[in-house]
C-alpha positions as CSV (number, residue, x, y, z in Angstrom):
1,X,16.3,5.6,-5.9
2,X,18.9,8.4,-6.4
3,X,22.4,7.8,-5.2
4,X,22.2,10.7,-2.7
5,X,19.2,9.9,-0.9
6,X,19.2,9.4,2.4
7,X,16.7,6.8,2.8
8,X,16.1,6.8,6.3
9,X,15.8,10.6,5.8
10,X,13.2,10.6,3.4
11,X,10.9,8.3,5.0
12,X,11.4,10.5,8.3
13,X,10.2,13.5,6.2
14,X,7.5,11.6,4.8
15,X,5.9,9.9,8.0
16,X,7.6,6.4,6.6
17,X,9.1,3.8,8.9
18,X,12.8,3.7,7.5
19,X,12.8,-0.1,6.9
20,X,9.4,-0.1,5.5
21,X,10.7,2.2,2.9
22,X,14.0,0.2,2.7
23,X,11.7,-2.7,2.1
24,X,9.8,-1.2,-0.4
25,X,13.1,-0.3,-2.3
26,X,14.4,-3.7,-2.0
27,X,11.5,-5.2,-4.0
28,X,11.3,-2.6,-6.3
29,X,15.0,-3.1,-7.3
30,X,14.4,-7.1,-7.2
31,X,11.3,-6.4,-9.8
32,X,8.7,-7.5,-7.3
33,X,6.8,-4.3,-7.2
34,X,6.5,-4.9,-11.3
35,X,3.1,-5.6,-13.1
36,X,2.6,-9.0,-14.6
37,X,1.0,-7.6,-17.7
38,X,4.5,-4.9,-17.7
39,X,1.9,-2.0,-17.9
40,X,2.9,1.0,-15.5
41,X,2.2,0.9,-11.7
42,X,-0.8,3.1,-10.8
43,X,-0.8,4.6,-7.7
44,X,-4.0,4.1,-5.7
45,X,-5.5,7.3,-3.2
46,X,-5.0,7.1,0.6
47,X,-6.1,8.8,2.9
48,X,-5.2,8.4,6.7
49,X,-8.1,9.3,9.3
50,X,-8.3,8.9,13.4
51,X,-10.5,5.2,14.0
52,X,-13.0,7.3,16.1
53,X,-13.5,9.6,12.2
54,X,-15.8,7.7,9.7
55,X,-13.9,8.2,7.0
56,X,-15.2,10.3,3.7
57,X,-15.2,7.6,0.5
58,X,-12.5,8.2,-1.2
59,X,-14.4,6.9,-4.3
60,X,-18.2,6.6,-5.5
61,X,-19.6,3.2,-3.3
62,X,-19.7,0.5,-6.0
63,X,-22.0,-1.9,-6.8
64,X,-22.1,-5.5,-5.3
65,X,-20.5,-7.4,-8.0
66,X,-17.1,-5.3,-7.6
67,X,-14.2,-7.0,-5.6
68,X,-13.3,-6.1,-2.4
69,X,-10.8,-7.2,0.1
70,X,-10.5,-5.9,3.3
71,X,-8.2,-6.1,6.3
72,X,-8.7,-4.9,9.8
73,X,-5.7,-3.4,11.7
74,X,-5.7,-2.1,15.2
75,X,-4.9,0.8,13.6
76,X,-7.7,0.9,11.0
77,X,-9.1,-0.6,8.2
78,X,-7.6,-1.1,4.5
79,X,-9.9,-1.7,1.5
80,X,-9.1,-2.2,-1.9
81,X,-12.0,-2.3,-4.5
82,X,-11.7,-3.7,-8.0
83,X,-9.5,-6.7,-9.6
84,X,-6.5,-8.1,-6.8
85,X,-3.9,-9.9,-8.6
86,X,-2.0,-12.4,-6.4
87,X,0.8,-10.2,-6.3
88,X,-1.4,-7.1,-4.8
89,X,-2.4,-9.7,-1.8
90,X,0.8,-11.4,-1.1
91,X,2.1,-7.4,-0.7
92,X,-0.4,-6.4,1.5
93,X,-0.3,-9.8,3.2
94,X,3.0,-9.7,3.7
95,X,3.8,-5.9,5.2
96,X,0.8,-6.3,7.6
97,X,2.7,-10.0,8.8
98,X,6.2,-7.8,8.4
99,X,4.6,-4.7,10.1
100,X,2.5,-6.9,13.0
């Protein structure tokens, strides 16, 4: 969000896709990207591994009661464990329709 960032720049230097990022910047600045409850965003762990690689959990498995959604990519898969507000999905829903 600094005045002298080169956006497309930044998301080259970071593996990004320039509108992705531009995206991402536009619905932070239109309050989108904000919390209903106005508590601070968390940022959640990622890690990116080859579909042929199980992947290492990034996290303890959890028991069955705990939420899960999951979406299959060509790519790979995404899960998120634990409470998904509306918000969350529509996000996720929307870059993988965006992104497709």
């Amino acid at each position: 969000m600094q005045p002298d960032i080169n956006v497309a720049r930044l998301g080259r230097e970071h593996g990004i896709n320039d509108i992705l990022l531009y995206n991402w910047r536009h619905q932070y600045k239109q309050g989108k990207l904000n919390r209903a409850d106005n508590l601070p965003a968390e940022l959640l762990p990622v890690s990116i591994v080859t579909p042929s690689v199980a992947p290492a959990p990034l996290t303890p498995p959890l028991s069955a009661d705990v939420l899960c959604c999951e979406v299959a990519f060509p790519g790979g898969t995404v899960k998120l464990y634990g409470t998904m507000t509306p918000a969350l999905l529509r996000v996720l829903l929307g870059e993988s329709k965006d992104g497709s």
